[in-house]
C-alpha positions as CSV (number, residue, x, y, z in Angstrom):
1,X,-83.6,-69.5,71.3
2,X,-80.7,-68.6,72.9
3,X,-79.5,-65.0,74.3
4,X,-77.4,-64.3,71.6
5,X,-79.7,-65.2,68.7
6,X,-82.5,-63.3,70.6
7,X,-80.2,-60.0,70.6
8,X,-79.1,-61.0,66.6
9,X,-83.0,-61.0,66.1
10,X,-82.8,-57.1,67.5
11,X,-80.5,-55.4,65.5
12,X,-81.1,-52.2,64.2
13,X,-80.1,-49.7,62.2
14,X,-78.2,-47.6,64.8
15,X,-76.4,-50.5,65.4
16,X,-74.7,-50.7,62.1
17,X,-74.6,-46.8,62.5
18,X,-72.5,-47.5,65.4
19,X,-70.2,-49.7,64.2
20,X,-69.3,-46.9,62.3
21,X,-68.5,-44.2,64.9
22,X,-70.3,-41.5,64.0
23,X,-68.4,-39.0,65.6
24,X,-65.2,-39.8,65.1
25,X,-65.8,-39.8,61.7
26,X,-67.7,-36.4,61.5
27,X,-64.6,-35.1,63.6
28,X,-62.5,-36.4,60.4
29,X,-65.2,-35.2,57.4
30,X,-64.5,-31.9,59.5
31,X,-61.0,-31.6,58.9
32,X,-61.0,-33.0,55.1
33,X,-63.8,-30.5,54.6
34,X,-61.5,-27.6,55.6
35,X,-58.3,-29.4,53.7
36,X,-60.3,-29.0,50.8
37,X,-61.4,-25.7,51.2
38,X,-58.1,-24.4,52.2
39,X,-56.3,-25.8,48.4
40,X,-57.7,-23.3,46.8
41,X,-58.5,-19.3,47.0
42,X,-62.3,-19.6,46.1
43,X,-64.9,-22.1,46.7
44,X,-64.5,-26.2,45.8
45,X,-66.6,-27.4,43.0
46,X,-70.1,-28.8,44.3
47,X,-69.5,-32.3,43.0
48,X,-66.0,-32.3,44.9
49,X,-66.7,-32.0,48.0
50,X,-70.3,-33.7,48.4
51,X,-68.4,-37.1,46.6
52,X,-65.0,-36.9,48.2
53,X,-66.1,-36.3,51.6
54,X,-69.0,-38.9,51.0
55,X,-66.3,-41.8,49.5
56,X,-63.7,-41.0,52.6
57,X,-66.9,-41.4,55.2
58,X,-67.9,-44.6,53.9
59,X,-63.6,-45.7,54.3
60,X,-63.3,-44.2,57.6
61,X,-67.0,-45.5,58.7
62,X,-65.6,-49.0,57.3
63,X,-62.7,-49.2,59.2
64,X,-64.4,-48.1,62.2
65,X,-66.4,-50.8,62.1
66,X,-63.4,-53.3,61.4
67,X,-62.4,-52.0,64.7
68,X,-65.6,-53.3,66.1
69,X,-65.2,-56.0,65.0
70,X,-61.5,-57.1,66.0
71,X,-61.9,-55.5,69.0
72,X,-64.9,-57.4,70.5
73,X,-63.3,-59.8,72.6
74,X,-61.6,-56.7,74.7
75,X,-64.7,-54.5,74.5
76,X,-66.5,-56.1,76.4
77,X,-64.4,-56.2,79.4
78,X,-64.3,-52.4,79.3
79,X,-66.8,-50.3,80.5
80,X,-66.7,-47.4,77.8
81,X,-66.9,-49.9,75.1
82,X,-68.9,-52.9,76.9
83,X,-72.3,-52.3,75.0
84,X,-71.1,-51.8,71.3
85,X,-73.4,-54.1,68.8
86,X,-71.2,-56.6,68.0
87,X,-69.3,-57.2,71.4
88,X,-73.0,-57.1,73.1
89,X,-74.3,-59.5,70.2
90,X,-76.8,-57.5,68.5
91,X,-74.7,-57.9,65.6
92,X,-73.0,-61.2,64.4
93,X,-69.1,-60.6,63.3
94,X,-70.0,-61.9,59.7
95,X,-72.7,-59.4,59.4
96,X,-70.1,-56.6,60.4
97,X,-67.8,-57.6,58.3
98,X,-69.8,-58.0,55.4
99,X,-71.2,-54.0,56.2
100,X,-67.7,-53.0,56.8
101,X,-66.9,-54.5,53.4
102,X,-69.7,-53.4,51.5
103,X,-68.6,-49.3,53.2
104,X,-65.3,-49.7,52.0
105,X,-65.9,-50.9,48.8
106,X,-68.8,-48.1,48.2
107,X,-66.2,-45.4,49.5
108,X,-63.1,-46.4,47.0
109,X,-65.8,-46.6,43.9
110,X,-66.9,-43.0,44.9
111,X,-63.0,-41.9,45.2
112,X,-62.1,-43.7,41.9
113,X,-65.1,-42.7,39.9
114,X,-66.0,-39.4,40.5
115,X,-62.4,-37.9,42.6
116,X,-59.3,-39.1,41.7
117,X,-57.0,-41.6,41.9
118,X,-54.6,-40.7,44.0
119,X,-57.3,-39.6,47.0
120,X,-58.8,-42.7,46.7
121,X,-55.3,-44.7,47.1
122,X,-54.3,-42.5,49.8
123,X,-57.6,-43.5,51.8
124,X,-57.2,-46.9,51.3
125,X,-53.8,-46.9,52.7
126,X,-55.4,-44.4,55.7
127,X,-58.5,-47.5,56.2
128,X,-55.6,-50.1,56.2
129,X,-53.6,-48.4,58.5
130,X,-56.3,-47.8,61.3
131,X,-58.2,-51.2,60.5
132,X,-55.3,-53.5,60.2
133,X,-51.7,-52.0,61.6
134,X,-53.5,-50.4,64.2
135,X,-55.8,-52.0,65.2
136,X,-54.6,-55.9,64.5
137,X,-51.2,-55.0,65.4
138,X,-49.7,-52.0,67.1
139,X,-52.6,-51.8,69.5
140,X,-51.9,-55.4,71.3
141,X,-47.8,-54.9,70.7
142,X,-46.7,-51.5,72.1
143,X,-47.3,-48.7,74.0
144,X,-46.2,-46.0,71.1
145,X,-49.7,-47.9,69.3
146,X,-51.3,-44.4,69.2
147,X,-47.7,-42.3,68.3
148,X,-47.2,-44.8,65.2
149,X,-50.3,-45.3,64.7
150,X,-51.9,-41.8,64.9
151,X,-50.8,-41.1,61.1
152,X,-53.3,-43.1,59.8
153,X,-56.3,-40.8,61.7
154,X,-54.1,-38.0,60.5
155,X,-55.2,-38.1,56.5
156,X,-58.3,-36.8,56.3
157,X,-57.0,-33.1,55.4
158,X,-54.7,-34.4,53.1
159,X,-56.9,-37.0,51.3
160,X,-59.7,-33.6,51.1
161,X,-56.7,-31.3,49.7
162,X,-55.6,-33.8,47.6
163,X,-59.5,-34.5,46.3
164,X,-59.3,-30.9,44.9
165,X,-56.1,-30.5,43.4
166,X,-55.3,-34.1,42.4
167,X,-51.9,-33.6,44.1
168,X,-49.5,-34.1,47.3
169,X,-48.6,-30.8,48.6
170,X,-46.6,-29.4,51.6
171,X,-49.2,-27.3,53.1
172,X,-51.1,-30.4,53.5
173,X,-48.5,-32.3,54.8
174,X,-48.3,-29.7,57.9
175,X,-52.1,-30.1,58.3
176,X,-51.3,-34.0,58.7
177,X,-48.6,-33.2,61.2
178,X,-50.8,-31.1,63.5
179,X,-53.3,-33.9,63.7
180,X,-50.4,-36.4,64.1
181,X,-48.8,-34.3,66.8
182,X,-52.3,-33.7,68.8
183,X,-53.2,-37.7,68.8
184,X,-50.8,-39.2,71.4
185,X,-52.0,-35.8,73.8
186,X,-55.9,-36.2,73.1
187,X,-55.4,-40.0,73.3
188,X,-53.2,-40.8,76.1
189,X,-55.7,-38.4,78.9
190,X,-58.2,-40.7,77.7
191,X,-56.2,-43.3,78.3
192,X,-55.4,-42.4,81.9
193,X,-58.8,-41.2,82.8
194,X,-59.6,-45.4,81.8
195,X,-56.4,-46.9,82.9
196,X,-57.9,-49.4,84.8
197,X,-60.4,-50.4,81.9
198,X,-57.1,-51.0,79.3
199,X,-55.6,-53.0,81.9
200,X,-58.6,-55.2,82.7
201,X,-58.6,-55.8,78.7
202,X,-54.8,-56.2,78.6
203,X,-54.1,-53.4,76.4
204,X,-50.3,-52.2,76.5
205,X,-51.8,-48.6,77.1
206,X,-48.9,-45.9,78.1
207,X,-50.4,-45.6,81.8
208,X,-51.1,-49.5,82.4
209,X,-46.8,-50.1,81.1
210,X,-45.2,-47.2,82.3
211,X,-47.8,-45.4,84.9
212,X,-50.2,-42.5,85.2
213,X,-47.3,-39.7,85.9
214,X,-45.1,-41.4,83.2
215,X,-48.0,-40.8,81.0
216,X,-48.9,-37.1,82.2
217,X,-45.7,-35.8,81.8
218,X,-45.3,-36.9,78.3
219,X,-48.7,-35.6,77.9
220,X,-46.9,-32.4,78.7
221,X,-44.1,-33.1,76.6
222,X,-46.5,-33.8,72.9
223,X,-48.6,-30.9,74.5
224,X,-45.5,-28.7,73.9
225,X,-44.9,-30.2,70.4
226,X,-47.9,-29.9,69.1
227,X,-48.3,-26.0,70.4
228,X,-44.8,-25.9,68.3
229,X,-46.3,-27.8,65.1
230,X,-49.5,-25.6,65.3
231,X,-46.8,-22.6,64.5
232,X,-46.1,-24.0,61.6
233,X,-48.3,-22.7,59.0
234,X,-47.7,-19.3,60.0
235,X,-43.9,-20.0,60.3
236,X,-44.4,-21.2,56.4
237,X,-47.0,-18.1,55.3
238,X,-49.8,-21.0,54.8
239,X,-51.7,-18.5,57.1
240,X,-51.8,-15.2,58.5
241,X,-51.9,-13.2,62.4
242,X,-55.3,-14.4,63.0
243,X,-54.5,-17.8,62.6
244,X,-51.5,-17.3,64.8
245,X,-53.6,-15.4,67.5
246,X,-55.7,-18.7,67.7
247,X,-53.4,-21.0,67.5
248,X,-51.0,-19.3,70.4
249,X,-54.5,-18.9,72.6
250,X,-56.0,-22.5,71.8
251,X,-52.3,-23.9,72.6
252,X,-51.8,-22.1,75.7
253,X,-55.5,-24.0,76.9
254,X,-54.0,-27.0,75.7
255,X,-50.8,-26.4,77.6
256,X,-53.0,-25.7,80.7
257,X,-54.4,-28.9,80.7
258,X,-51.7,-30.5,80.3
259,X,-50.3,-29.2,83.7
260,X,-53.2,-29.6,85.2
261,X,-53.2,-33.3,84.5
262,X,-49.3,-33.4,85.6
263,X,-50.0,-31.7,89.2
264,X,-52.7,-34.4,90.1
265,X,-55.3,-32.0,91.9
266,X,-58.3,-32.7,89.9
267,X,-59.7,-36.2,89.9
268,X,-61.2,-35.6,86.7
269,X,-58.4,-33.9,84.8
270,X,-58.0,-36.5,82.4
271,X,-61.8,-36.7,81.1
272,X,-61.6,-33.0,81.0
273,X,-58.1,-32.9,78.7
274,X,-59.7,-35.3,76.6
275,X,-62.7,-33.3,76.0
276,X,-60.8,-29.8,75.8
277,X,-58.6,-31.4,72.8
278,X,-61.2,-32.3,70.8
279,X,-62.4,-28.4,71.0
280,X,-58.8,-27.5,70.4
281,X,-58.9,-29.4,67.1
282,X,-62.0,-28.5,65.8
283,X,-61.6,-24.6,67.1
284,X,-57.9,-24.8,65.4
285,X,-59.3,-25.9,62.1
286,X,-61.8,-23.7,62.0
287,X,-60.0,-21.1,62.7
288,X,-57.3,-21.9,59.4
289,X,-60.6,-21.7,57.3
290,X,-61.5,-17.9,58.8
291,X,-58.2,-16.9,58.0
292,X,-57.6,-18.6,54.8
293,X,-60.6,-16.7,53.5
294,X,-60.0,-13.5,55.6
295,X,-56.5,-13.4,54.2
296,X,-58.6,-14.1,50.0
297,X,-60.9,-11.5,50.8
């Protein structure tokens, strides 16, 4: 038996979990949790928001694992990626893309039967955009991948807001734009903090086409946008002064990271932007849902 059949012969459960990343998508259910809650003044039906965050789960975890899947070939080069199932064989391609099939198709019956329509369109278009324009295209071509790109992991609050009230709204759209604004930020320190990884894998990454202080200082530069963006819903009376408070404090961090990163003292400035951003999000989010209800009460 060969080494790859042996590892095939393995394959667990986690695996397939895996393939779905977890925590990017719990990061997501996060934010379509609090778009849904922050629709409306009182509390979203039960059936709502168990089925619609359930159906956009199973999208998300489906074109996660798409991205497995296409990706396997470059993943393996890399370190951060080098043991995922399907690049390290413990799961064959046309197993992963039957289970990546089988999630999407679960998650749009969800969305059509027991949602609406119009969430479960809008999700489908999100899957498509992250599974196939990212990932098949925009990844390999350019180095704006993650700018152009970045919408399609920007939905999530919309698709929840829209699972409530059946309907496009403006509020919603700033929600999108926060998210949209924060990628390129949160991505690109990544990105620098694993330059050498993206080039080894040949993967038009800002810092491997245009260089590491190229890279910081437009870090800086989306940094500043997206502390202007965060304004936004208190510009627009979405929200109130406490959402402001955090917003202004949890962009100022963002900010100092940013600078941080630009000066080039700290080795590990990169790693540690990356990980502040992901706070920033989730804090930020939270943070609209404490006010939102503050503001009810």
């Amino acid at each position: 038996m060969s080494t790859q059949a042996a590892a095939l012969t393995h394959a667990t459960w986690r695996d397939y979990y895996e393939l779905t990343k977890p925590r990017v998508v719990m990061l997501m259910i996060l934010t379509s949790v609090i778009g849904m809650l922050l629709a409306v003044p009182g509390m979203v039906p039960l059936d709502v928001l168990v089925l619609g965050n359930l159906g956009i789960a199973l999208c998300a975890g489906s074109a996660a694992a798409v991205n497995h899947l296409v990706d396997r070939h470059i993943d393996i080069k890399m370190a951060r990626t080098s043991n995922r199932p399907i690049a390290r064989g413990r799961v064959e391609p046309r197993r992963a893309l039957a289970f990546a099939l089988a999630l999407g198709v679960a998650g749009m019956a969800v969305l059509l039967a027991f949602v609406n329509a119009l969430t479960a369109w809008l999700t489908l278009f999100s899957l498509l955009g992250y599974a196939v324009v990212y990932t098949m295209f925009l990844k390999r071509a350019t180095p704006q991948n993650i700018v152009i790109g970045g919408i399609a992991g920007a939905a999530p609050p919309l698709l929840g807001w829209t699972a409530v009230t059946g309907e496009l709204h403006g509020h919603a759209l700033l929600l999108v734009l926060i998210i949209f604004a924060w990628t390129p930020p949160h991505f690109w320190a990544l990105a620098v903090h694993r330059r050498e990884d993206y080039a080894k894998a040949d993967i038009p990454m800002l810092p491997v086409t245009h260089g590491v202080a190229y890279t910081r200082l437009h870090i800086l530069l989306y940094t500043f946008i997206l502390f202007a963006v965060s304004l936004l819903p208190f510009a627009t009376a979405m929200l109130g002064w406490l959402y402001l408070l955090g917003a202004v404090v949890l962009g100022l961090g963002f900010v100092y990271w940013a600078v941080e990163m630009l000066r080039d003292r700290n080795p590990n400035a990169g790693m540690e932007t990356f990980k502040y951003s992901i706070i920033y999000l989730m804090a930020l989010f939270c943070i609209m849902l404490i006010d939102h209800y503050l503001v009810a009460v």
